[in-house]
C-alpha positions, -999 to +999 in steps of 0.1 A: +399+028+600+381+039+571+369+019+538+358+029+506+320+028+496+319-011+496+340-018+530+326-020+565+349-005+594+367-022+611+379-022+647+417-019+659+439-016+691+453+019+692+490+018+681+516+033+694+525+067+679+544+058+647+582+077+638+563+099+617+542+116+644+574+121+665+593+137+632+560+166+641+571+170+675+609+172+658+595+200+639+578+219+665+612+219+687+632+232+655+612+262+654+609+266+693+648+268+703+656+291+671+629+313+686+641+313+717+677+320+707+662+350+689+650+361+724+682+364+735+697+384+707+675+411+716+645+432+705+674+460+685+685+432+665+649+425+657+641+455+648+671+458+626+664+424+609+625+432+601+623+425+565+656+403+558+668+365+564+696+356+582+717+327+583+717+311+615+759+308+631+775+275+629+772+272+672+734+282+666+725+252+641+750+228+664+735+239+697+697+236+679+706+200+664+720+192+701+686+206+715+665+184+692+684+153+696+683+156+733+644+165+727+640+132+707+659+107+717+643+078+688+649+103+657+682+118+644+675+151+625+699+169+601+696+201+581+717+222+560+708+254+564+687+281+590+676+312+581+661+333+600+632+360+590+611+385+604+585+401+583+576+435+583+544+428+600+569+411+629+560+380+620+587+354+628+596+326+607+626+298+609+639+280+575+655+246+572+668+234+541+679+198+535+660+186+565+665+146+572+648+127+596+657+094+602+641+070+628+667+055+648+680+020+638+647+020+615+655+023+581+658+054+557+656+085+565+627+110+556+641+140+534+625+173+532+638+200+508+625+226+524+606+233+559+595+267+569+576+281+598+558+314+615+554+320+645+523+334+671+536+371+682+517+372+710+530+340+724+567+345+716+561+386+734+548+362+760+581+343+760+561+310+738+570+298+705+545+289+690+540+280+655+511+291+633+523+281+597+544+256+586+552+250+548+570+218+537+585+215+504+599+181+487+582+153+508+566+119+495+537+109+507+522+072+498+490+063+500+475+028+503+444+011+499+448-027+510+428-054+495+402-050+529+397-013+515+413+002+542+430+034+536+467+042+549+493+073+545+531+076+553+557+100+550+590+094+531+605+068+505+603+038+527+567+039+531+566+050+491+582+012+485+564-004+506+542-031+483+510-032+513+496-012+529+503-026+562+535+005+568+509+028+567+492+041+593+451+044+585+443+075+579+419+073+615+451+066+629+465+096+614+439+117+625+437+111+662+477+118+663+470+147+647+445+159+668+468+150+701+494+168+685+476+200+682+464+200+716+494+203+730+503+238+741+531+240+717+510+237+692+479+251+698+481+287+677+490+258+644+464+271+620+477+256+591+505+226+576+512+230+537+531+207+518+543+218+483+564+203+454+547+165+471+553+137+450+526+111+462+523+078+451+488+059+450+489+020+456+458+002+451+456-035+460+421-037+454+421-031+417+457-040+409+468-009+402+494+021+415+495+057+403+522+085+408+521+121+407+548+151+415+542+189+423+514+175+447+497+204+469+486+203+500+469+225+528+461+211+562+437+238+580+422+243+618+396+266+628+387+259+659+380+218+665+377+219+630+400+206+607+400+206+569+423+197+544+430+208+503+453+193+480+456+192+447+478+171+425+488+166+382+493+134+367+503+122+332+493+090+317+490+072+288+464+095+273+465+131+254+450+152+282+461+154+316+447+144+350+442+173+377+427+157+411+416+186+442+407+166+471+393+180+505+386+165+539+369+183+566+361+168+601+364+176+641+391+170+661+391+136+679+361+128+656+369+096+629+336+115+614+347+131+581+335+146+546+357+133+515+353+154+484+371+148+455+377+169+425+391+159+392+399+172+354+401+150+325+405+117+341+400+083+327+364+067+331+383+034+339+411+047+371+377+065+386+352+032+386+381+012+403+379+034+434+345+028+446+311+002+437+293+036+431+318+042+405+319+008+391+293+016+363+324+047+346+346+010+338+329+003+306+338+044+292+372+052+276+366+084+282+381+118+304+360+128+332+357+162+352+332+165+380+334+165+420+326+134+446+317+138+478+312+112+514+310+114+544+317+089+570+305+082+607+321+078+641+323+045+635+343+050+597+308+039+578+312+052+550+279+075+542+263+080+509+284+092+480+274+123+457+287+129+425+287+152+393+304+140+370+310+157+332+323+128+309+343+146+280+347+128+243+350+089+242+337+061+240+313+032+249+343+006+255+337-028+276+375-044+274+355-073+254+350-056+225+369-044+198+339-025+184+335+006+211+307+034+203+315+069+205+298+096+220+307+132+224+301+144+260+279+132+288+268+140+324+258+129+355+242+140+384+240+107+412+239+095+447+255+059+455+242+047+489+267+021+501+243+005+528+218-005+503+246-012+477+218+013+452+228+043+432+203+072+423+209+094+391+189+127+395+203+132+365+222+110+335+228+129+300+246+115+271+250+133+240+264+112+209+256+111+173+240+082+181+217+097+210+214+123+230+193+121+261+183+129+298+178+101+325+170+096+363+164+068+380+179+044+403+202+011+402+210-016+428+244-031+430+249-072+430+270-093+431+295-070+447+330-091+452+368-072+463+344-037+462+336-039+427+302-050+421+297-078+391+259-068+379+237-039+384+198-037+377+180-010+377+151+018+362+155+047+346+133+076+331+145+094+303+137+128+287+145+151+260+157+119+241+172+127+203+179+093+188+203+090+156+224+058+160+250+052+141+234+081+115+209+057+103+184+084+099+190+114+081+173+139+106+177+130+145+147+123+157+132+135+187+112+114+207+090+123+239+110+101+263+115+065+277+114+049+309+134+013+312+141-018+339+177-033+329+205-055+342+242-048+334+266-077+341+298-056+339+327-082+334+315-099+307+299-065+299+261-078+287+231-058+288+195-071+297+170-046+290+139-061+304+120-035+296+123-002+273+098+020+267+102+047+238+070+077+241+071+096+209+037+113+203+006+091+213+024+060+203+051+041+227+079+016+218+084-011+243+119-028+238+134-060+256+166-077+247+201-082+255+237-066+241+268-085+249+303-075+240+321-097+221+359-090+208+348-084+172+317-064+182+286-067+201+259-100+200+225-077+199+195-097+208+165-074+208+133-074+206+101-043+199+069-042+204+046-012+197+007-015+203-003+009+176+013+034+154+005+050+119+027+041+088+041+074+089+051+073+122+068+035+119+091+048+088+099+078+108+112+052+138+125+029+107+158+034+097+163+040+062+195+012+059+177-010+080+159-038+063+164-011+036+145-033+005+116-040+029+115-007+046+122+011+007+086-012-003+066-001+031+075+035+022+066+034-014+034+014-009+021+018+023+002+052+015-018+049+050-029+032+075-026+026+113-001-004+127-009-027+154+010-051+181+046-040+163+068-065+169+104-063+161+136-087+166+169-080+161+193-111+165+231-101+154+263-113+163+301-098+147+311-114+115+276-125+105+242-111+082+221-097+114+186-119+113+156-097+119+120-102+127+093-077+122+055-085+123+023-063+128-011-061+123-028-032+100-062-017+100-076+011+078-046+003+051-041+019+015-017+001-001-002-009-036+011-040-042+019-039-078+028+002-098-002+000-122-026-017-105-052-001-079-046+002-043-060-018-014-084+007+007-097-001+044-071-030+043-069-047+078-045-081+081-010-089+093+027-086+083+061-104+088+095-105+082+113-138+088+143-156+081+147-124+055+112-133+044+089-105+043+046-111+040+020-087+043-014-107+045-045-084+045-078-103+067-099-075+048-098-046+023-114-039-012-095-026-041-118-002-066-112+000-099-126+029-122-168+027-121-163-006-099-183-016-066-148-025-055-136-060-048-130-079-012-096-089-009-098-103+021-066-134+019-047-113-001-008-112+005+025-099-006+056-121+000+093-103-002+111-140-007+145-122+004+149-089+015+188-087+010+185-094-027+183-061-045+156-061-071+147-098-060+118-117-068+082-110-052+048-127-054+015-114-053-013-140-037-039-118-048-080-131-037-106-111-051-143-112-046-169-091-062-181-082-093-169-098-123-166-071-139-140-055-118-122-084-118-124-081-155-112-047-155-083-054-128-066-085-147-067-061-176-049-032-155-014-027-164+007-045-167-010-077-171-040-072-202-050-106-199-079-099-214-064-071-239-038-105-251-070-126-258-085-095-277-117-095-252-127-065-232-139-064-191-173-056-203-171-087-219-196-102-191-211-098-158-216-121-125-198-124-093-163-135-086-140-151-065-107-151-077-076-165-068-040-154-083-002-152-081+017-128-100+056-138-094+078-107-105+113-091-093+113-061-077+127-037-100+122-005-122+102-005-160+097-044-154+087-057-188+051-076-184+062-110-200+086-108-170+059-110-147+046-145-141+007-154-135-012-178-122-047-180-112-080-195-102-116-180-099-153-191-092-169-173-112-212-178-102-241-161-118-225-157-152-235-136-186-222-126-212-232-116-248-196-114-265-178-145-256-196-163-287-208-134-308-244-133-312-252-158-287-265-153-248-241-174-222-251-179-191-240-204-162-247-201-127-214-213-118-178-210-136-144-220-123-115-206-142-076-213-142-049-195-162-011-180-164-002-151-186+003-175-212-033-191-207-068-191-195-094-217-191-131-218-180-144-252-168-182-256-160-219-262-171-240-235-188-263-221-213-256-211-248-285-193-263-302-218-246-283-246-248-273-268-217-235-266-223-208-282-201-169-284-205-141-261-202-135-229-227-093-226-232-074-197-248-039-187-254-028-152-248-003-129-262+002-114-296+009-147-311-023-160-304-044-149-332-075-150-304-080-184-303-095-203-276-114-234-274-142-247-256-141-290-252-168-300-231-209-312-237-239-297-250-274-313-237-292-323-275-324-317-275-353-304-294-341-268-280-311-271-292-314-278-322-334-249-328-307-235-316-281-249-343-307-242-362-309-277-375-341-272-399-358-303-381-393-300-382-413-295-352-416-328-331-390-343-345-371-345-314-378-358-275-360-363-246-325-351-245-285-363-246-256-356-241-232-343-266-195-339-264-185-310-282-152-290-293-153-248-304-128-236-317-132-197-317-102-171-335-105-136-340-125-121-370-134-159-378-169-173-368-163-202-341-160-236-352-179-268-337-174-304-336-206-322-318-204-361-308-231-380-291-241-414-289-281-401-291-289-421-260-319-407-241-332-393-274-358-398-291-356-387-332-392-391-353-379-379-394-413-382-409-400-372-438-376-402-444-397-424-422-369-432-393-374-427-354-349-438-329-360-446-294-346-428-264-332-463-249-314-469-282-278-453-294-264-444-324-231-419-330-242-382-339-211-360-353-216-325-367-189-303-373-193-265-388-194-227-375-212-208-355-219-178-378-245-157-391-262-178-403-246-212-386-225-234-407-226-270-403-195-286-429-203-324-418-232-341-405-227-381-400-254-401-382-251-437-378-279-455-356-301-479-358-327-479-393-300-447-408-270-439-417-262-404-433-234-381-440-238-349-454-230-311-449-259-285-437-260-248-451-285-227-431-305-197-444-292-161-431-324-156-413-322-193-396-334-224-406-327-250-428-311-240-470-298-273-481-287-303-464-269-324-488-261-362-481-239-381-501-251-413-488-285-417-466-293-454-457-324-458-437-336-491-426-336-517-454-358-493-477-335-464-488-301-461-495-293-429-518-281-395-517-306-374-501-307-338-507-329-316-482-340-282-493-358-262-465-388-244-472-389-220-443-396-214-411-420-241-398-424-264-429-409-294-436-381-293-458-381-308-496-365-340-493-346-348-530-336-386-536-311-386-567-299-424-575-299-453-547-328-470-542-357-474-518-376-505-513-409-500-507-412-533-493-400-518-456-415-487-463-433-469-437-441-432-442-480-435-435-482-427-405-465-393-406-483-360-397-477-330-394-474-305-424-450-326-443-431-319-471-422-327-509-402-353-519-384-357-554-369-389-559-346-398-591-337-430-583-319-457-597-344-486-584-376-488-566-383-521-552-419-529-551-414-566-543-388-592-541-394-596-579-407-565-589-383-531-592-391-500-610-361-488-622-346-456-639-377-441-611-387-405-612-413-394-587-426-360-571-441-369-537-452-356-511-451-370-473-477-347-462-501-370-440-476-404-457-457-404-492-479-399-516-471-387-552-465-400-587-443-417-605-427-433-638-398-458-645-403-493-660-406-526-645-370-544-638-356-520-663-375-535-692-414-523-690-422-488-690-446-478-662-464-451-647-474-450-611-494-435-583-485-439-543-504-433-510-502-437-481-521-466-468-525-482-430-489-466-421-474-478-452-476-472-489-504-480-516-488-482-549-509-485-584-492-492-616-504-484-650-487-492-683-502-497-720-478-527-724-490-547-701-474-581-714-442-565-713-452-555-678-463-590-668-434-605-685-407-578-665-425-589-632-420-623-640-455-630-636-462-640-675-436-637-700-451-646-725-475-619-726-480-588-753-497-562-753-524-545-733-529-524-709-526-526-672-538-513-639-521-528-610-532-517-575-506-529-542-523-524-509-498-529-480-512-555-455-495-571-429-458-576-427-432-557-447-433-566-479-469-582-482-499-565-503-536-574-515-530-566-549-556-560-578-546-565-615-566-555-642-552-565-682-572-555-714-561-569-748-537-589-732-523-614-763-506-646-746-483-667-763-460-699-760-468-700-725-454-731-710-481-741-685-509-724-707-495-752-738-489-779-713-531-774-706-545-772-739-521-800-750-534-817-723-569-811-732-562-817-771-575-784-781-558-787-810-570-755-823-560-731-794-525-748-790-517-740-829-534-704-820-511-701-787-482-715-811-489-689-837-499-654-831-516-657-799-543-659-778-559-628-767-575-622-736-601-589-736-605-590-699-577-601-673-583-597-634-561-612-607-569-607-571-541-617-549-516-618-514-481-606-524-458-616-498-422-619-502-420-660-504-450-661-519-480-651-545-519-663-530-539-661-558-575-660-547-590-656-585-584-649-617-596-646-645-587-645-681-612-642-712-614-638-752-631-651-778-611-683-783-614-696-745-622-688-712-596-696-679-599-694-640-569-694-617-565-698-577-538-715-559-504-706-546-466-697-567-437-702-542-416-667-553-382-685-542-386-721-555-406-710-585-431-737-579-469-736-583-500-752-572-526-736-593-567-746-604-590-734-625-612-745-654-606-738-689-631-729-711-634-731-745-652-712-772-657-688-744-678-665-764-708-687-766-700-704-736-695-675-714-731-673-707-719-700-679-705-676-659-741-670-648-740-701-624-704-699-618-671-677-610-656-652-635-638-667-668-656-700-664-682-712-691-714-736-690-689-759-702-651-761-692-623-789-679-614-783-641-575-784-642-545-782-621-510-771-626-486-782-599-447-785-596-420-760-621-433-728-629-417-737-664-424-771-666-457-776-647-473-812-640-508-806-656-540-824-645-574-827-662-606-841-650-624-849-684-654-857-663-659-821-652-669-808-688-699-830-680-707-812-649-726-779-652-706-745-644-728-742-606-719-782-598-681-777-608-666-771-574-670-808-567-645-814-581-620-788-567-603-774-538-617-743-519-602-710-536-576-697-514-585-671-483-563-642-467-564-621-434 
């Protein structure tokens, strides 16, 4: 028996010789006894024939049918017709029409329209009929391939019906009865059997299927032992073109050895991969297909390897699974199928489609191989000349070096595995892996790239321009060059659904832009990726130059494509940036973001270094207005300077950081200002609306430098140590900033000579100046409340620096001042002119002695000076100076009713006052130390000594006339100097000489002498006058008729005669007790002290 490609011989009994073999040997004796009865008609008649047909006599046909019958016994045979011909080359030939042949008691009969034969001349001179052509016309042949693969043929309808292929005889079979029957001597000179107008029928068990075709052709030839055979047949089916098969089978005689070919025109892909595993791989094409097979098969029916060249016309790729096919316009293929080790071999595999057009070899194992058909096939091929254009996605084909591949096909479920693609175009080389499966609405595409290196150009050449098209649109405007590396790309897509793609890859040497306006990345090197529609390109290193620039390192920079199938969607810039800060500068200032042009600042506007980093959120989309692009953005900005962001002043910081949107910006750190130790953060808004404002809230470190920086005026030394100040700037343009300064002065040491006030570093106050930082500086409010002064004021500066005026509505310093104080500066260096109009200052808690330095002048107009806690000169005008301590002059009168003049100096750290007036019993009575006094003139000299408030005084009084004086009455009336009391009582007593020596303190007056003398009486004082309780202890003597007895004074103190009463006045100031010792005028002036207490002493 023989098998198709996929089927192993088999071995059978040899049958017995089936009906149709004896219907041959029917034949042969048809032909034999016509010739013979030919013989007998003579060689005249012959001769007379040559050339025309004659119909055979009714007793010829019934003594030929009697012949044959008797001649085959098991097969009636019936004809209509014999004719009889002889050519003109005497060649003999018999014709039956209507020829039936029908098997004994074994069904129906085999009808043949038409059976004609020649004849051997040589044998029939010889007295043999032999045939050497015989032509049949009209028979049906069926052929059968069983479920096994065995192949079987019969002759006739009956076999045609049969619905196995067990009624007929394999085609071995058929062969070796063949053979017999040519051996025989009445056939031997058979050369050749055609069969003509052969309907055949095609039953194939193994696929399901049947096919049947009319007008069949066939030629059975011998030459020798050799026997070949040729047919050729038609056949119309369900398809536009129709199907032409030539077959051919050539073998020896005997010999179940035998080479197959096969020949076919236009026939579907789909009947042709049914017929053999080798063929299995045509069953996913809907397509015609013309090209020759050929096999051979062994002694023992294996079937050998098959060859084929097939030429595929117009069609389609079509797995019954999908509804989705993809055309192509022609291919071919060149192949071997080896059926022992189940592989096929393509010398040759061209397709050409609009899709792709290309040239493989290669070779594929069968698997999986069940009923013949095989269910998978894996495999490599090489392919060349490869032109790829799927689908049209690219606008030019392109052509691409070749590709070599390793894939499994699982034909039913149709699914490709590609485990391996690999695309050569140039230097570069595409390796692909993935699987396509067919699905009824389409194909599920699972794929993946991957291309080790590859230049931008070369990646949007492979990239198709619908594919990915926003994210492939944004490589190809802003990728300008630059090499790719480890290209990976994957492609997941099922029918009915938004295909979900991956792409990622590294880049070196890149130059790209990321924004229209702004410079390009140069010598970029990073990453890329598209996923989950999410497209990132994150460059590891790069610098982006801008005009005159170092360039910048953008090394963490990165573009994100949030969704690449939103058209015009929105995009985000992650931009870092490290380098100068002036190219930083210059890029934020690019188009289209002028941050700095919306704050009215220019990149020059400082230098430093930078690290900077921003987002910049925008759609993707033509003439974007810039207030559509959002901004957001950090920065460490280190070795900072600038001498523009406050006009006229040096900034400086060794470290910045900075935050902003396109709506903001703010600088946060510490710095210097000209100088100043700044802290805090600088804030602006941008845009036109902004007027240029910004603000800087943060601290200032106060301290001698900086307020020679502010231009305070203070003289030198007047500060120590340092604090911190909080501080507020409020800049606009074409406006000179304005300041607010806060501290609470701890750490800082302040020494005012001028107004005699220091604070101590460990001590706090509150410090608040508010003004502008023009030319020259402004200060609009100056309040200082600490401990000892209080002041509030405004400050005007000179053009040229330092202090013009500082005017303070209300300076209260310690306990001694508290009055406007206006300051007028005197330039550069010198202390300023301190001018006191109203308030008062108390001199009692003064304490400007100990100031050095160069001091300066000091007006004062002031309401009251208080001396004392009894004495104030009021209605004061002065012009002092505090060079070295306050010193100056002055005039005003004593508690507002005593006109005096003055002089004060500075004296141990404090002030020396002396007091002059030419009414000094106005003076005396004012102060409250003798009101009853009139007259005179005075000299009153106030050394400070100890505590606040206390002073060694020295009073001098000439013509001092005294009168109705209380404790002055209550003595004489004590002493009965009738006389002096009606003096005292009238117009006075005068005194020509009156000195006091004394302790002022604030509870009390020590009085450690006095003395008072005129020509009526003589009088000595010492004791103590309590200043609260107005109570005295005073003693003296009194004595009387002091111009003669004055010459006493010799042997005792000042004011006291030869002769005088010791006395005592203790108790009221206004109503003293008064004591007299009458025994003392008996006791010489020297003696006297007997009788009284020690004069009072002072430290």
């Amino acid at each position: 028996m023989t098998k198709d490609a996929d089927t192993q011989p088999s071995q059978t009994a040899r049958p017995r010789p089936p009906r149709q073999h004896r219907a041959l040997r029917v034949l042969a004796l048809l032909i034999l006894v016509p010739a013979l009865l030919t013989a007998l008609a003579g060689i005249g008649a012959l001769w007379y024939a040559r050339g025309q047909d004659f119909a055979a006599p009714v007793w010829l046909k019934e003594r030929i049918e009697t012949r044959l019958a008797l001649a085959m016994p098991d097969l009636g045979l019936r004809f209509a017709d014999l004719t009889l011909t002889v050519s003109k080359d005497w060649q003999p030939s018999l014709h039956l029409t209507e020829v039936s042949l029908t098997p004994l008691g074994r069904g129906d009969p085999v009808t043949l329209s038409d059976v004609t034969g020649s004849f051997d001349r040589q044998a029939m001179l010889n007295g043999q009929l032999r045939p050497r052509v015989i032509t049949i016309a009209g028979a049906s042949i069926h052929l059968n391939r069983a479920a096994d693969g065995t192949f079987g043929v019969a002759l006739g309808e009956a076999a045609a019906r049969s619905d196995t292929g067990g009624t007929a005889p394999e085609i071995g079979q058929n062969l070796t009865s063949l053979s017999t029957l040519l051996d025989t001597p009445s056939f031997s000179a058979l050369r050749q059997i055609e069969g003509t107008g052969l309907t055949m029928r095609y039953e194939d068990h193994r696929s399901g299927r049947a096919w049947t075709v009319d007008g069949g052709h066939l030629v059975l030839s011998r030459d020798g032992d050799q026997l070949g055979l040729r047919g050729d047949f038609s056949l119309l089916g369900g398809h536009a073109y129709a199907t032409t098969v030539e077959i051919g089978l050539e073998g020896a005689m005997y010999s179940r050895a035998v080479a197959l070919s096969l020949k076919v025109e236009d026939a579907p892909a789909r009947d042709i991969a049914t017929q053999s595993a080798g063929l299995a791989w045509l069953g996913v094409l809907d397509a015609p297909i013309s090209g020759a097979i050929r096999v051979a098969t062994g002694e023992d029916g294996t079937i050998g390897p098959l060859n084929g060249t097939l030429q595929i016309g117009a069609g389609a790729l079509a797995p019954d699974e999908t509804g989705d096919p993809v055309p192509f316009q022609s291919a071919r293929s060149y192949f071997q199928y080896d059926p022992a080790t189940l592989s096929l071999r393509f010398d040759e595999l061209s397709v050409k489609s609009a899709w792709v057009e290309a040239t493989a070899d290669g070779r594929i194992v069968l698997d999986r191989i069940e009923g013949g058909i095989p269910g998978a096939m894996t495999g490599q091929l090489r392919l060349s000349e490869l032109v790829a254009n799927p689908a049209g996605i690219y606008p030019n084909p392109l052509f691409l070096a070749g590709a070599e591949t390793e894939m499994r096909v699982e034909l039913n479920p149709f699914r490709l595995e590609v485990g391996r693609l690999d695309i050569r175009d140039r230097d570069e080389t595409l390796s692909l892996a993935g699987r396509i499966a067919a699905q009824p609405k389409g194909w599920d595409v699972s794929m993946t790239a991957r291309v080790p290196e590859i230049t931008a150009d070369a990646l949007l050449e492979l990239w198709p321009p619908a594919a990915l098209e926003k994210t492939r649109d944004w490589v190809a405007k802003n990728v300008l060059d630059g090499v790719l590396q480890n290209v990976q790309f994957g492609l997941r897509s099922e029918p009915d659904s938004r295909p979900d793609v991956l792409l990622s890859f590294d880049f070196e040497d890149l130059i790209t832009t990321y924004m229209k306006t702004l410079p390009p990345l140069e010598a970029a090197s990073g990453h890329a990726e598209l996923r989950d529609n999410r497209f990132v390109v994150t460059a590891d290193s790069g610098r982006v130059y801008v005009p005159g620039g170092e360039g910048l390192d953008i090394a963490g920079t990165s573009f994100i494509y949030r969704d690449t199938t939103q058209k015009g969607g929105p995009a985000e810039v992650r931009l870092r940036a490290k380098g100068a800060l002036g190219d930083v500068l210059r890029l934020i200032d690019e188009e289209p973001l002028n941050l700095l042009s919306k704050a009215g600042r220019t990149p020059d506007m400082a230098s430093g270094r930078a690290d900077v980093t921003a987002t910049l959120n925008f759609d993707l989309k033509k003439n974007l207005p810039p207030e559509e692009i959002g901004v957001a953005y950090s920065a460490r900005l280190t070795d900072v300077r600038s001498e523009t962001v406050v006009p006229n002043q040096t900034f400086t910081s060794a470290a910045l950081d900075v935050t902003g949107t396109s709506s903001d910006i703010a600088i946060a750190g510490d710095a210097q200002l000209g100088g100043l130790d700044i802290g805090g953060t600088w804030s602006a808004a941008l845009g036109p609306d902004s007027g240029g404002r910004s603000r800087v809230e943060g601290w200032l470190n106060f301290s001698e430098a900086a307020a020679k920086q502010l231009n305070l005026g203070l003289p030198p030394g007047s500060i120590g140590g340092s604090t911190r100040a909080q501080i507020r700037l409020d800049i606009a343009r074409d406006r000179a900033p304005e300041f607010r300064l806060t501290s609470d002065l701890r750490g800082l040491s302040v020494r005012l000579d001028s107004l005699a006030w220091s604070l101590g570093r460990d001590q706090s106050g509150t410090l608040e100046i508010t003004g502008a930082l023009g030319t020259p500086p402004r200060i609009d409010r100056l309040a200082l409340d600490a401990p000892g002064l209080a002041a509030t004021g405004t400050v005007s500066l000179q053009a040229g620096g330092g202090l013009d005026t500082a005017r303070f509505d209300r300076v209260r310093i310690g306990s001694w001042l508290d009055a406007p104080v206006v300051l007028n500066g005197r330039g550069k260096g010198a202390a300023p002119k301190v001018v006191v109009s109203g308030g008062s200052v108390d001199l009692r808690s003064l304490n400007l002695g100990k100031g050095g330095g160069e001091g300066g002048p000091l007006t004062l107009t002031l309401d009251r000076l208080q001396v004392s806690d009894s004495i104030a000169i009021r209605g004061m005008r002065g012009e002092f100076t505090t060079r070295g301590g306050l010193s100056g002059k002055f005039a005003g009168s004593v508690n507002g009713r005593a006109p005096v003049a003055g002089t004060i100096v500075p004296r141990g750290g404090r002030s020396a006052v002396r007091i002059t007036s030419e009414q000094a019993g106005a003076v005396l009575s004012a102060a409250g130390l003798m009101k009853q006094g009139r007259e005179g003139a005075l000299d009153l000299t106030l050394n400070p000594v100890g505590t606040a408030g206390s002073y060694d005084g020295l009073l001098k009084v000439s013509g001092l006339w005294i009168q109705d004086a209380p404790a002055m009455a209550s003595l004489l009336s004590a002493l009965s100097i009738v006389g002096l009391l009606e003096q005292m009582s009238g117009g006075g007593i005068l005194f020509n000489n009156v000195e006091a020596n004394f302790r002022l303190t604030p509870s009390q007056v020590i009085l450690r002498s006095s003395s008072a003398v005129g020509a009526s009486m003589g009088v000595s004082m010492d004791g103590y006058y309590d200043v609260k309780g107005e109570q005295m202890d005073m003693q003296g003597v009194i004595s009387p008729l002091y111009a003669l007895n004055g010459i006493g004074q010799i042997f005792s103190r000042k004011g006291e005669g030869l002769v005088g009463f010791n006395y005592r006045l203790t108790g009221p100031a206004k109503q003293p007790k008064v004591q007299v010792n009458p025994l003392s005028l008996f006791t010489p002036g020297m003696f006297r002290d007997i009788f009284r207490r020690p004069a009072p002493t002072t430290n």
